[in-house]
C-alpha positions as CSV (number, residue, x, y, z in Angstrom):
1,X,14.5,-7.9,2.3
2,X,16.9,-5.6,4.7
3,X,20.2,-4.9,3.7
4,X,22.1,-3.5,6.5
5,X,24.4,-0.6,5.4
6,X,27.7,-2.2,6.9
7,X,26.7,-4.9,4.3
8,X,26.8,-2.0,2.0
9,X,30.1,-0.5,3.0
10,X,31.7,-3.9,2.8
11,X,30.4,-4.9,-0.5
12,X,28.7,-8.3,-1.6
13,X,29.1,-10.6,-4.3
14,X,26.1,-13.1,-5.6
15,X,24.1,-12.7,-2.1
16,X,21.7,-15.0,-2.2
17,X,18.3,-13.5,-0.7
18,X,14.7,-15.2,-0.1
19,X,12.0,-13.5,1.4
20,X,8.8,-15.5,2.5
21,X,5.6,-13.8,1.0
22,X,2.1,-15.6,0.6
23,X,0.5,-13.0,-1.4
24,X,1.6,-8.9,-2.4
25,X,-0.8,-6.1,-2.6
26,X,-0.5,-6.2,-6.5
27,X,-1.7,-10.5,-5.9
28,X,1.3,-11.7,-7.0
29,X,1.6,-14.9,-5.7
30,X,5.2,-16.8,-5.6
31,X,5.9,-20.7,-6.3
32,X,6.6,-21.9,-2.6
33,X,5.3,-18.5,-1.4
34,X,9.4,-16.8,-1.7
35,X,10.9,-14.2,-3.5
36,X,14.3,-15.1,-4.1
37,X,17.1,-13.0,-5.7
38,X,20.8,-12.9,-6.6
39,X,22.0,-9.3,-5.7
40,X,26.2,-7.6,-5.8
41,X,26.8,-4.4,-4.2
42,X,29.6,-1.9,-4.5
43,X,30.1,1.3,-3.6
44,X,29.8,3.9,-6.3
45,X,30.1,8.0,-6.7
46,X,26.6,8.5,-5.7
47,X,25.9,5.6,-3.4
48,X,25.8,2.0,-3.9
49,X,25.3,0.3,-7.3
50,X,23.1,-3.0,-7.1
51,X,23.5,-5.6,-9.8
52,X,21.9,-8.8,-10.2
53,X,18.9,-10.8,-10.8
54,X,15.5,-11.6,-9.5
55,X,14.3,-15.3,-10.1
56,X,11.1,-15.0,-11.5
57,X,8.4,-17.4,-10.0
58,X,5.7,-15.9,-10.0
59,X,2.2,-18.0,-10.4
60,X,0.2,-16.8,-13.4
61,X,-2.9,-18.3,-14.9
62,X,-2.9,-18.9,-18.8
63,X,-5.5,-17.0,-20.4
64,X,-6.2,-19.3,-23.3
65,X,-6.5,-22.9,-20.8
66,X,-6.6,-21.6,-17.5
67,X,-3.9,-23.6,-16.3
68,X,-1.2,-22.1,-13.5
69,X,2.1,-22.0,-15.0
70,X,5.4,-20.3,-13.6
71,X,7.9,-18.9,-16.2
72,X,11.2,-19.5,-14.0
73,X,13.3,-16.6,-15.6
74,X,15.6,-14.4,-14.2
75,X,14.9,-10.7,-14.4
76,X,18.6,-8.3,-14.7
77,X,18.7,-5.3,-12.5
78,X,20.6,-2.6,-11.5
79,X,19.6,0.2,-9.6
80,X,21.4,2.5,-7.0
81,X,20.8,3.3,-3.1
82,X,21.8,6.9,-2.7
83,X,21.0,9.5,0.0
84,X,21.5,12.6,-2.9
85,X,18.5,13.9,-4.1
86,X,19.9,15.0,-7.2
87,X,17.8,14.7,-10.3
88,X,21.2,14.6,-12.5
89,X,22.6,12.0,-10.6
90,X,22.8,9.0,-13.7
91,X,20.0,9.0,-16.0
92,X,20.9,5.5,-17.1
93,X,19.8,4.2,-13.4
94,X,16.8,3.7,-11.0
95,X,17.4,5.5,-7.8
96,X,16.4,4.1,-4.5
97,X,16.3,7.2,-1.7
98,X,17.3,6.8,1.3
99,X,18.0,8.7,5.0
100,X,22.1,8.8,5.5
101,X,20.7,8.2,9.4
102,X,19.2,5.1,8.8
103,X,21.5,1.9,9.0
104,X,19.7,-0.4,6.8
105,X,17.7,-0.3,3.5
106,X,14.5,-2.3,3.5
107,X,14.9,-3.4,-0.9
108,X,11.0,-5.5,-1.1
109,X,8.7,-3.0,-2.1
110,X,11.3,-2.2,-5.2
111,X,12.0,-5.8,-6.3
112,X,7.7,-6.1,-6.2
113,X,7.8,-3.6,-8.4
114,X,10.2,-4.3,-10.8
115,X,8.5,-8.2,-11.0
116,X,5.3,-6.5,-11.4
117,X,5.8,-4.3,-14.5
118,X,7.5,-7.8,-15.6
119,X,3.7,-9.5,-15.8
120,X,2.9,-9.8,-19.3
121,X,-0.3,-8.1,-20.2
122,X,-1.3,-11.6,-22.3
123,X,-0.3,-14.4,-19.9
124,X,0.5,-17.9,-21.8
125,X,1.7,-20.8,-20.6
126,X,3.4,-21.1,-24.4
127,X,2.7,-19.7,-27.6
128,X,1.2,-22.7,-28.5
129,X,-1.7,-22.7,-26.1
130,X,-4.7,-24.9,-27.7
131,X,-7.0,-23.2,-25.0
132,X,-10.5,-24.4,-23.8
133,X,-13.2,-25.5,-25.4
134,X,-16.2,-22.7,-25.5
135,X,-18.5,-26.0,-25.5
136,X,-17.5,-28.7,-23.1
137,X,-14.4,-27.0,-21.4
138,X,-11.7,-29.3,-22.1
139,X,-8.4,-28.1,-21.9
140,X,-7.5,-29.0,-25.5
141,X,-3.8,-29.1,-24.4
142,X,-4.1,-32.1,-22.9
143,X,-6.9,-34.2,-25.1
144,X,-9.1,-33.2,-28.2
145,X,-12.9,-32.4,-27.4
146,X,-15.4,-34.2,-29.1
147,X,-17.7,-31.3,-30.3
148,X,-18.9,-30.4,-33.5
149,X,-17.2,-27.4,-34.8
């Protein structure tokens, strides 16, 4: 996802951005294989502040049925772009470093990151989750099992 820095100097409002991606080195893997986020930009003290949200699609596998399930949220961010190295820049934000040469700021690797601290450590397609059978493997979501208990 590049984000050109005349982009940046002009400012954007709700920029709609999709990035095609079968698979991530962490194996996320996206509904419809994209990345898609709502991002704002404006120029701040320090660099540029980014606001939005990432829509989160990511495909995860229920560990109580095994079913794949995708949780459709949206994920809040804000981070800022800045060419400072400054440790006391603003504590309260993420800080994305970048060369004042370069004219455009490549933002993927930092939105995979931010989705994959959001992957819960106990994945569940709903608190409800029956699970399987340790017999006869039925998904007891969808139909009871006829097994003795």
């Amino acid at each position: 996802m590049i984000v050109l820095r005349s982009d940046l100097l002009t400012g954007f409002k709700n920029k709609l951005f999709e990035i095609e991606l079968k698979t991530t080195d962490n194996n996320l893997v996206f509904k419809n294989n994209k990345l898609t986020c709502e991002l704002s930009s404006k120029t701040s003290k320090h660099g540029f502040k980014i606001s939005g949200f990432i829509f989160n699609n990511i495909v995860n596998c229920c560990d109580r049925c095994l079913q794949e399930y995708v949780l459709n949220d949206k994920i809040k961010i804000t981070f800022l772009i800045s060419n400072q190295k400054n440790d006391n820049i603003i504590d309260n934000y993420d800080v994305l470093y970048w060369s004042d040469k370069a004219d455009r700021v490549n933002l993927k690797d930092t939105l995979l990151e931010i989705l994959f601290l959001e992957v819960p450590f106990k994945k569940l397609c709903s608190n409800n989750c029956k699970g399987i059978c340790l017999d006869c493997g039925i998904n007891l979501n969808n139909e009871p099992c006829s097994c003795e208990d």
